[in-house]
N, C-alpha and C positions, 0 to 999 in steps of 0.2 A: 810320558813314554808313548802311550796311545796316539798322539798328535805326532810325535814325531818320525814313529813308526809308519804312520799312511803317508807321510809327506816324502819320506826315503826312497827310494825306487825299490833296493835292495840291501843288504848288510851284507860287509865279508860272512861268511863261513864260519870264521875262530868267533865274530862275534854273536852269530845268530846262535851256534852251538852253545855260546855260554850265557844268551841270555835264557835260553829254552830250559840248559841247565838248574838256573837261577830261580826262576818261575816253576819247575819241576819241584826244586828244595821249597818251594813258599808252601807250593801245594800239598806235597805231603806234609808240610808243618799242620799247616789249615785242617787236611783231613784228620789229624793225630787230637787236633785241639777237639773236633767234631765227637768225637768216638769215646773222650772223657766227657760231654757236653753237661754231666751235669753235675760235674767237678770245676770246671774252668767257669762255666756260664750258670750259674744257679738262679730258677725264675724269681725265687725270691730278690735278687739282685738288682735293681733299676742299673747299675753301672756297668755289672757283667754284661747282661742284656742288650744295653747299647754296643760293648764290645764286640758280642756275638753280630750284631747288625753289621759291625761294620768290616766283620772278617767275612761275611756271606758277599758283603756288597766286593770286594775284594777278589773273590774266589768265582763272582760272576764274571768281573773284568777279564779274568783270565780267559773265561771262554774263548773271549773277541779276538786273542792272538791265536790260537790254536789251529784255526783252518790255514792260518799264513803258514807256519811253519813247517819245512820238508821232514824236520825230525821230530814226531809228538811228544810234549812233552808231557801229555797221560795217559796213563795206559788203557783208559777207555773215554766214553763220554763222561765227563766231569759231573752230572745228575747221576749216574751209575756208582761213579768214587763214593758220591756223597752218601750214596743207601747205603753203599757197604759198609761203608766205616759208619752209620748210625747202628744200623744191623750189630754188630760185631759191640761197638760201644754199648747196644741195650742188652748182648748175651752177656757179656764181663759185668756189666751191674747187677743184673739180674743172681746172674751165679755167686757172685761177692755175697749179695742179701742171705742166697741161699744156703751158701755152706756158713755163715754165720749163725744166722739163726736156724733153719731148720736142715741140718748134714743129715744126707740119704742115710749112710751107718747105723742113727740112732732108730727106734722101735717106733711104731707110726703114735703109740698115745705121749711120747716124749718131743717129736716132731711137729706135732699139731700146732699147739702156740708158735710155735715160729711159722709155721704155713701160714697162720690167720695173720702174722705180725709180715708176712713177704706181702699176701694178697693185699692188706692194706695201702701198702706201702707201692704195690702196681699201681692202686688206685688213686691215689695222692699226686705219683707223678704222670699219668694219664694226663689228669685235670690239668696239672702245668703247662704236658704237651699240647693240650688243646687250647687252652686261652691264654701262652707266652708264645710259643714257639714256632706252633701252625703256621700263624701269619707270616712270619718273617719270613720263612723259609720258601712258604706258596709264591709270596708277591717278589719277593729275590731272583730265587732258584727258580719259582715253577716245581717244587719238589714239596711230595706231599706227606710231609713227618709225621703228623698223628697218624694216620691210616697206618703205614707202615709200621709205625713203634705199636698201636695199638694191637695190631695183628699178631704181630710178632710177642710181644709179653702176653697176651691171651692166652693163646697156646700153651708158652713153657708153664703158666699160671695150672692150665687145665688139665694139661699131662700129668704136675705133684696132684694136685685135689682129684683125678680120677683114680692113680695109686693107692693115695693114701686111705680115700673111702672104702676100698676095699678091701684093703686091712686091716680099719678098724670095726666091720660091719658085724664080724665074729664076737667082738669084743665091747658090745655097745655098753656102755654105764653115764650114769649121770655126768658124769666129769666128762667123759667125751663127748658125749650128746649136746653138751653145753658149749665146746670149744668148734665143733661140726657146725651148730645154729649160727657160732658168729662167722665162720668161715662162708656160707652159705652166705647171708646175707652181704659180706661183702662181693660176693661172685656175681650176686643181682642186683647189687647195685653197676658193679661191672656193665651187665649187660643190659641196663636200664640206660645208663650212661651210653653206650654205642645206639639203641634203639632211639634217643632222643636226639641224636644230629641229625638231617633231612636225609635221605635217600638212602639209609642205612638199613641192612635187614640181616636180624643175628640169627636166624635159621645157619647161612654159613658158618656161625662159629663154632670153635672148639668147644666153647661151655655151652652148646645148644643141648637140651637132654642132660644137664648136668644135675639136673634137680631129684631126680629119681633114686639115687643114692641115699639122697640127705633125706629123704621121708623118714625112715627109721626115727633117724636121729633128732627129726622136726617135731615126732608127736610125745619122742620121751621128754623134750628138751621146755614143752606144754606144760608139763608136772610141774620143772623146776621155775618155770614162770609165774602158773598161779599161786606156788608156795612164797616164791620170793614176796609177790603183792600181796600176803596174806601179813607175810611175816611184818613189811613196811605198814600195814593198816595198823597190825597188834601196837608195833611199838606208836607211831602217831597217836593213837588213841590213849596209850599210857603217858603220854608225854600231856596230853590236851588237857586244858583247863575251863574247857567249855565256856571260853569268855572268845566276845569277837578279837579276831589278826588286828585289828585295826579299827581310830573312828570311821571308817568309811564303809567296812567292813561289816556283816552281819553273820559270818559264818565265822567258825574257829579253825586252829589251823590244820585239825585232822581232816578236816573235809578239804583243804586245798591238797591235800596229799594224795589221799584219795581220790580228788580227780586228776591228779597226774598220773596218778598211776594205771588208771583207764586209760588215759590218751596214750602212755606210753605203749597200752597193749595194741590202738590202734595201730599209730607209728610204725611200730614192731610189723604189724598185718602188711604196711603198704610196703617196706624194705622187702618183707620176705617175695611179695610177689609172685607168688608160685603158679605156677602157667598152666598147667593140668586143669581143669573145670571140673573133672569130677573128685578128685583127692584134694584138690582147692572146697569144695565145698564140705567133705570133712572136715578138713582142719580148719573153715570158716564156724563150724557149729560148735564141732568143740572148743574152742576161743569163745564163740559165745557166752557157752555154756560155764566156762570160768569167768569170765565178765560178772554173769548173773551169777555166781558163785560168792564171788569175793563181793561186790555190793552189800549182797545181804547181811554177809558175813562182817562188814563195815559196820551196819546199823544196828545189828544185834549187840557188837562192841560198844556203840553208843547207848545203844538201853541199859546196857547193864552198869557202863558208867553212871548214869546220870542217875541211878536208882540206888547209887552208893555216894553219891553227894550229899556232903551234909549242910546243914542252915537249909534246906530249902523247902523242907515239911508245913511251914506253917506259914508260907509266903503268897498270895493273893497270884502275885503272877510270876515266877519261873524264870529268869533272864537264862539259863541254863536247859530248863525246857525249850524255850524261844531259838536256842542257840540252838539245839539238838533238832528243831525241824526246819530250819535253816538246811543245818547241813544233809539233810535229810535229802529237800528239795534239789540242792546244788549238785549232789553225788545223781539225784534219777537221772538229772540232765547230763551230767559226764556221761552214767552209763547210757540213755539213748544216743549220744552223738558216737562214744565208741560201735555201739551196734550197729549203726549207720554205717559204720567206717571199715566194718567186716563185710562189703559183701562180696563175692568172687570175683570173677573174670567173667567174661560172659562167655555167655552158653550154658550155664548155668543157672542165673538169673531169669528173673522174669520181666515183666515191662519194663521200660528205663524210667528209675524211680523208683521203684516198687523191692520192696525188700523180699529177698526169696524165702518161701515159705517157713524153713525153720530157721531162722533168725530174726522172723516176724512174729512167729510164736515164742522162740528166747523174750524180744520186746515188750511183748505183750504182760508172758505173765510177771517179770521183774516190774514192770509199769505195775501192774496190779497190786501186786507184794507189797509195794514201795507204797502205795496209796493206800494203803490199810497202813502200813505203818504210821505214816504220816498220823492216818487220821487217828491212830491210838494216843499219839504224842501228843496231837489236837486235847481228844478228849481227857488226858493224861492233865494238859494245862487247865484247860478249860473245867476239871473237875474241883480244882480249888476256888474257883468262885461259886461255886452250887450256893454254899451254906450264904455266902453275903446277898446274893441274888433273891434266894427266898427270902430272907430279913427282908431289906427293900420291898419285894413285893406285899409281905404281910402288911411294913407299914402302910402300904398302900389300903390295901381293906379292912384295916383298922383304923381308919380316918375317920374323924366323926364328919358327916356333912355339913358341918358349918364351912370349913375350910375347901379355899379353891382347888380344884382338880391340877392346875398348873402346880399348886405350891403341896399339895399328899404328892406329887410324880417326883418332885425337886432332888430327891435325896438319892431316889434310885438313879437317876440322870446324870447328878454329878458323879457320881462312883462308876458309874460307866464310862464318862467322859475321862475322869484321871485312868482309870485302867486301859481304854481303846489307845490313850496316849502312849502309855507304857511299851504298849502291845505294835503302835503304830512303828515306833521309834527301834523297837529290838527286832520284826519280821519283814522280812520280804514280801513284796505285794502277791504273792500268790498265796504264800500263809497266812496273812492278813486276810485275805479273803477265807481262806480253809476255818480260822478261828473267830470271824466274825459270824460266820453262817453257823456254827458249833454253838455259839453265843446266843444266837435269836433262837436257835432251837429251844436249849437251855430257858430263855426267857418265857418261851410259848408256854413250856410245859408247865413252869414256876405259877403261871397266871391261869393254864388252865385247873391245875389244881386248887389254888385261891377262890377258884369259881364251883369247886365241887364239892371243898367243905363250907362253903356258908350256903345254905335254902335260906327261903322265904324273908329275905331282906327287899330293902328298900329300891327302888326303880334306879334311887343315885347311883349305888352301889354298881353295878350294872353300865351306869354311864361313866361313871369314873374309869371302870380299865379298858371302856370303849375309847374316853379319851388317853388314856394309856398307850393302847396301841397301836392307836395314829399316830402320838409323841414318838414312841419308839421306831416305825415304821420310817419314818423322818430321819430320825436321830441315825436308823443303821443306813440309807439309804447316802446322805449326805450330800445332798443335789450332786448327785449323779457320780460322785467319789467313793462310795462304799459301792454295798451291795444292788444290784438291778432288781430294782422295782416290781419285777415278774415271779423273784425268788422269793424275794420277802412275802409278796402276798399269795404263796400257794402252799402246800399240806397243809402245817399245823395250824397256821394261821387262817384257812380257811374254816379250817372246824371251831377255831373259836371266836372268829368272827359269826360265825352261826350260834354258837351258843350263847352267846354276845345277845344277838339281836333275837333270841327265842325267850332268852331270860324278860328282856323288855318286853316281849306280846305278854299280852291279854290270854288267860287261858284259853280262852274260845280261839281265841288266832293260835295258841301251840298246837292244841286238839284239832284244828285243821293243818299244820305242817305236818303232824302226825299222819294226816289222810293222805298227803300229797306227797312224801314221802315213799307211802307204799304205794302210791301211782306209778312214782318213776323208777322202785327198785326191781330189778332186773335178775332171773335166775344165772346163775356163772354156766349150770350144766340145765340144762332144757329141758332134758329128758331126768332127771334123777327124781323128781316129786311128781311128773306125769303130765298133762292134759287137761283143760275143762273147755266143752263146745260151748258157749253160749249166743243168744241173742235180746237184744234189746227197741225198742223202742216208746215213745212217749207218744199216749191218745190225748189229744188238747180238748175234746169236746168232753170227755168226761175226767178229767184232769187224772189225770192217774198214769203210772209208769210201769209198763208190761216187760216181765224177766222173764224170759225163758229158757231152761238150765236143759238143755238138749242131749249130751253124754261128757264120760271122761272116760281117759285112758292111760295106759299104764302104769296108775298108784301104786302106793308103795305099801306092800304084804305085812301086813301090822298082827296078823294073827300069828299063831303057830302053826296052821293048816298051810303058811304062804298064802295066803289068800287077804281080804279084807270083806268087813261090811260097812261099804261109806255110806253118807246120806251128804248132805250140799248143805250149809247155810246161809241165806240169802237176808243182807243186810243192808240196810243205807247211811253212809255217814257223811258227816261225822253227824255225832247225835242234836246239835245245835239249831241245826237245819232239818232237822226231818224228828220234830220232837212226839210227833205223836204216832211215829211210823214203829212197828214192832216187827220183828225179822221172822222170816218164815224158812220152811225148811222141807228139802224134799223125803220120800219114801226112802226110807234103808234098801239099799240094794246087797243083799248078802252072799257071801263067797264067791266074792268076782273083783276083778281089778282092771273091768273095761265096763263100769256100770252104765245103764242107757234108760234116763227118767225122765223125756218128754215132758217135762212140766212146767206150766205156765203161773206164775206167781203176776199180782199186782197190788201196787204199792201206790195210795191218794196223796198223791203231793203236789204244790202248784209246779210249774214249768221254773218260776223267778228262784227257786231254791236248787231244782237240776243246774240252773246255768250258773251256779259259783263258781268259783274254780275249784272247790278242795273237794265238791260236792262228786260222790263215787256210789259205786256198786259194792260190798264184797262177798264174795265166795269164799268161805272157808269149808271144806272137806273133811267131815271127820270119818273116823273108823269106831262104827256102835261096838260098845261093850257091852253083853248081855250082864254083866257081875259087877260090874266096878266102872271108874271112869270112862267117859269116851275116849278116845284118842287123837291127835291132832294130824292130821295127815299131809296139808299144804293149803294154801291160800293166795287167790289171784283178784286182784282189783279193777277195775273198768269205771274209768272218767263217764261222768255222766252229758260232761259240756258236748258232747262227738255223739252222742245218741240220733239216730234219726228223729225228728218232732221237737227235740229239746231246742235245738238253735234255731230253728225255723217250720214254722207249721208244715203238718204231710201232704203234701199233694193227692187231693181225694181221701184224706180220709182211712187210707189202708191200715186195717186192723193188725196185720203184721210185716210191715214194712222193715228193712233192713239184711243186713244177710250177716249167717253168723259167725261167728269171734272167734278162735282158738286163745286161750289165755292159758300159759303156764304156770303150772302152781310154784309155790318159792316156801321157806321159811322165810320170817324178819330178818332182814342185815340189822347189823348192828346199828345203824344210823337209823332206822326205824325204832329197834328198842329204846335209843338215847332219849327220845321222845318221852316214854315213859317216866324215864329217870328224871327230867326237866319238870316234868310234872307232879314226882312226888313229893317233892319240896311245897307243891302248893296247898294252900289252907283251906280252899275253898271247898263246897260242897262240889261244885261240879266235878272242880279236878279228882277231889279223892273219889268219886262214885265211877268217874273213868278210867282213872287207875287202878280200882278193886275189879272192873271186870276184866282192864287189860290180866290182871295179875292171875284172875280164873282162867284165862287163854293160855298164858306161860305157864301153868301148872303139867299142860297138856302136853305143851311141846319138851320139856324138859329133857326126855328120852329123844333125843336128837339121832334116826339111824343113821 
């Protein structure tokens, strides 16, 4: 028709009128099929779809004759027809949805389900309009259908939902706060969906501010969320059998629920999108705040399962404990990523990254919570190997020395190795780690106690759980697959690798740890036992070691007046080294607690005995009693290796060369006392004669102010 139409010069009259006619009737057919489009051409339809292509390609042809013709045969520009009759076909659908499901007549809490089931249902065919029909129509016609359809159903969408909000705002109850939240969320998804084409900005729309309404209804409808996920944990948890989902599995299946149903509060968070920053970061903390709510309230479900399981009382290791911190670990992780997932809009927010401050503290302390828990379930496990642990260790120091250290360790070895297996196979690498390091503790303590009921054995004795606990140190380390090397050998294992190797010395060598001990121990509070000035130095020509105890200050008021009467005693040790030296002692200075006694003490000792290293000074402080015991007031020690003369002869000979000390008084730390304890296991005259005077010193200090 087209080819033979430009080839014609002109048509009669009777025939151009009834072709115009002809093409007029095609057209309004076309327009008619349009205006039902999504009756005739449904996107779901690959075959409708094509038909619609090829009624568009059709309806474009038409264009081409229209400038020829003296009599038009549309009544306007054919991209005009086209809107209209979309227009008109998207109000008849629209209203169809509407007086079916949601008719104005009925009362707005009876209308609402049908409002949430039209909104859906804009949105559904939105989506159509945009990835079937868009194209067709753009690259065809040059006619822009989404925009238009989507404009148009927005509005009539925003007009019911800003109605109906406000009639049911008087009225708010659970049930409607719940059909509001879903209405809401489809309306932002709505306007997510326009925000996310390019050059699109939904400030113009009807639902711009549409959010403000639905607050009400947003924080009652919070209630009905954290109950619903309380109520899904309750039943999961009745339903659990505390055996893993699966072989691949290590968790059970209350804990896959539970992390769904965190993520679903995420989920929930990014749909509602709530635009506001500052009512965004309430309803961001209270969301939290049920997060960390229902978690806990997960694990507390699990304790009290797993403490009403029966067969498991008398079982070495737990597969049901094992399970229970599993799920333990797998739910913190749910609940950090949903907290992650809460956090607002910006402007509210702090650096990009950085979580805003109360949903950093929500994090923190559920992190915390959770890690006590963990580690009770830890201990909870780990408390049923106490009793085997100790066996094993006893047999270890009850081995007679005949037998090899490798074959007394053999037994506790193996029973570690079947249990770590156990343990390997039912946790996850991070509780695997949490119950290994529970394990070495456990071990440490098992062996240092072994070590504190047997004194005065044999040196084997002593090297047997030294090789102990390099076997073990090995054994939990597992070239570089257990525990880090750095862990294993710090707290407790330091203290009893020292007891370890004090056990081995020679009393003379304890009795000097003893000295060097209170060399390096250190007051916590400085000021709480006072002051002592001193000064020191060593004369080489007449071999002898000059004290001079210069003042103290602010000791501590041991009378009843507040006051004290101190005097200094000046001492050299350890006694090994300075065997003929006897301790000297200044004047009582009485009713004062900043005493000042200038006095010079010396002590005939060679130099070669100053420069040991354990070899000291000490100053102990008492408080004279005219009636009864003295009192023990503080005590400060001074290396003798650092004296002026001691490491290197004086230059000229100066009688009082050096300048003087302040040294803080202290009590003994415990690690000085332990000293003691090491040594009274021993048999020797020495130790006991240094033991009985330490023990006249702690008589003193007892009364600890």
């Amino acid at each position: 028709m087209q080819a033979h139409w430009e080839e014609a010069p002109s048509l009669p009259q009777e025939q151009e009128e009834s072709l115009a006619d002809s093409l007029s009737a095609f057209s309004e057919f076309g327009l008619q099929l349009l205006r039902q489009l999504r009756d005739y051409f449904p996107a779901t339809n690959s075959t409708a779809v094509h038909r619609l292509e090829l009624l568009l390609k059709c309806l474009g042809k038409l264009q081409l004759f229209q400038p020829s013709f003296e009599i038009c045969p549309f009544e306007s520009e054919l991209n005009m027809d086209i809107a209209a009759a979309l227009k008109r076909g998207n109000r008849e659908w629209y209203d169809r949805i509407l007086n079916d499901k949601s008719p104005r007549e009925q009362p707005g809490p009876q209308r609402l389900p049908g409002l949430v089931v039209l909104a859906d249902a804009v949105y559904d065919d939105l989506q159509f309009c945009y990835s079937v029909y868009a194209s067709l129509f753009h690259s065809i016609l040059n006619v822009d259908v989404f925009t238009l359809t989507f404009r148009q159903l927005e509005r009539l969408v925003a007009e019911e939902a800003w109605v109906l909000t406000e009639e049911l705002s008087p009225k708010m109850t659970l049930e409607v706060a719940s059909g509001l939240f879903e209405l809401y969320l489809t309306l932002a998804d709505l306007q997510r969906f326009w925000d996310s084409i390019p050059g699109r900005d939904s400030r113009s729309l009807a639902l711009a501010g549409i959010h403000a309404p639905f607050l009400p209804a947003v924080k009652l409808w919070f209630q009905v969320l954290r109950d619903q996920a309380k109520w899904r944990l309750q039943g999961a948890v009745d339903m659990d059998t505390l055996e893993p989902v699966d072989a691949s599995s290590r968790h059970s299946s209350s804990a896959a629920t539970a992390g769904l149903c965190l993520s679903h509060i995420q989920e929930l968070w990014v749909r509602l999108a709530w635009p506001d920053p500052a009512q965004a970061q309430g309803l961001g903390t209270q969301l939290g705040q049920d997060v960390c709510e229902a978690t806990l309230f997960y694990t507390e479900l699990l304790r009290k399962k797993v403490d009403t399981q029966p067969g498991a009382a008398g079982e070495a290791v737990s597969e049901a404990l094992c399970v229970v911190l599993n799920n333990v670990e797998l739910v913190r992780k749910a609940a950090g990523q949903a907290l992650k997932g809460l956090a607002w809009p910006e402007g509210a927010t702090g650096p990009e990254g950085v979580l805003p401050r109360p949903l950093l503290s929500c994090t923190q302390a559920l992190d915390d919570d959770l890690q006590r828990e963990a580690h009770t379930v830890t201990a909870h496990l780990t408390s049923k190997m106490v009793g085997d642990i100790r066996k094993y260790v006893q047999h270890i120091s009850l081995s007679p020395d005949s037998i090899q250290n490798d074959e007394a360790v053999a037994p506790l070895m193996k029973y570690l190795d079947e249990k770590l297996a156990l343990l390997n196979a039912s946790l996850v690498k991070g509780n695997l780690s949490r119950v290994l390091e529970a394990l070495w503790e456990l071990l440490l303590q098992a062996i240092l106690q072994a070590l504190g009921a047997n004194r005065d054995v044999s040196a084997d004795f002593y090297s047997r759980f030294h090789f102990t606990l390099e076997a073990l140190v090995s054994f939990f380390h597992a070239e570089g697959q257990g525990l880090p090397l750095e862990s294993l050998r710090d707290g407790s294992y330091k203290r009893l690798k020292e007891e370890l190797r004090l056990h081995k010395c020679s009393t003379r060598e304890c009795i000097e740890q003893f000295y060097l001990d209170k060399l390096k121990q250190r007051t916590l509070e400085q000021n709480r036992f006072g002051r002592l000035s001193v000064r020191c130095h060593y004369e080489a020509a007449e071999q002898r070691l000059a004290v001079e105890v210069l003042h103290a200050a602010d000791l501590l008021p041991l009378d009843a007046n507040g006051l004290s009467d101190p005097f200094v005693i000046v001492e050299l040790g350890p006694p090994h080294l300075f065997p003929l030296v006897r301790s000297q002692r200044t004047q009582v200075k009485t009713r004062t607690l900043h005493p000042v006694y200038d006095e010079l003490f010396y002590f005939s000792v060679p130099a070669e005995a100053c420069r040991r290293r354990a070899a000291c000074v000490l100053f102990t402080v008492m408080d004279h009693d005219w009636l009864s015991t003295n009192d023990f007031a503080g005590e400060a020690a001074l290396g003798l290796g650092g004296v002026t003369g001691v490491a290197r002869p004086q230059v000229g000979g100066g009688a009082r060369a050096g300048q003087p000390v302040t040294l803080h008084l202290c009590r003994p730390r415990a690690q000085v006392r332990s000293a003691l304890r090491r040594l009274e296991g021993r048999t020797s005259k020495e130790a006991q004669e240094f033991v009985k005077k330490l023990k006249e010193l702690e008589k003193c200090m007892e009364a600890d102010p």
